[in-house]
C-alpha positions in Angstrom: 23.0 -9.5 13.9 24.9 -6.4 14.9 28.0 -6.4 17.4 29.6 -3.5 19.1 33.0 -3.4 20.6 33.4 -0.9 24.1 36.3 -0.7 25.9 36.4 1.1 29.1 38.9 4.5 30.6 41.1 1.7 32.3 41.4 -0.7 29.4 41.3 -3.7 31.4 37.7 -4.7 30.4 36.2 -5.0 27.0 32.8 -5.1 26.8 31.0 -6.9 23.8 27.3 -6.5 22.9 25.4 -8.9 20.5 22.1 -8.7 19.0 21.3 -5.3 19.8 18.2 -4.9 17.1 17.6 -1.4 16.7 13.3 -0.9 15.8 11.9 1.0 13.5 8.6 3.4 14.1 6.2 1.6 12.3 3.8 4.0 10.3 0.1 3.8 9.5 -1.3 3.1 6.5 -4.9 4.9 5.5 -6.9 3.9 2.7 -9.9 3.8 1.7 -11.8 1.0 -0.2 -15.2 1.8 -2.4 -17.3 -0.3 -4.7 -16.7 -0.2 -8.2 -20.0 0.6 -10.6 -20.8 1.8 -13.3 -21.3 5.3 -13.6 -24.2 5.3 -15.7 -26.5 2.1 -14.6 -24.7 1.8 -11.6 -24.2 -2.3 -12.4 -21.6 -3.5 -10.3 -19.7 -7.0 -10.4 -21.9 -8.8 -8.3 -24.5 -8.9 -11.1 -22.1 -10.6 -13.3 -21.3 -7.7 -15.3 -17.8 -6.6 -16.1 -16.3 -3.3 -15.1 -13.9 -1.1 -16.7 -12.1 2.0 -15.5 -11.3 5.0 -18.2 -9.6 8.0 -16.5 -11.9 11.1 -18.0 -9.8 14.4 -17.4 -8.4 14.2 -13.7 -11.4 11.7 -12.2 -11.2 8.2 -13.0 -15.0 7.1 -14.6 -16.4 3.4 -14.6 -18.3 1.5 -17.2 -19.9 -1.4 -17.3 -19.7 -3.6 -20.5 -23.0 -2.4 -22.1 -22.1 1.3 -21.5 -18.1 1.3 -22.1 -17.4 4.1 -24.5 -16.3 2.9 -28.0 -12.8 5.0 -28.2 -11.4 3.1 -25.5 
């Protein structure tokens, strides 16, 4: 709760406001949402497989549990 105090030129009347909320610009969120498979069988997690992800130079790469390389 905020309050702020005004008084007027004359000084007879003082003015009080409460609750003055002040909003803020609310700001939109974009995203995007894709299905994760594997990269090679394209398996995804509907077929009971799991997934992992392995970040291959700057592109993140997905691998199901048959095809996961063996240096992660």
């Amino acid at each position: 709760m905020s309050q702020v105090l005004v008084t007027r030129a004359d000084r007879s009347k003082i003015l009080l406001f409460q609750d003055l909320y002040f909003g803020k610009k609310k700001v939109p969120v974009a995203t995007t949402v894709k299905e994760v498979v594997c990269t090679i069988c394209e398996n995804g997690l509907e077929e009971g497989v799991s997934v992992t992800g392995k970040k291959i130079g700057q592109k993140m790469r997905f691998f199901c549990q048959y095809h996961l390389p063996k240096d992660i």
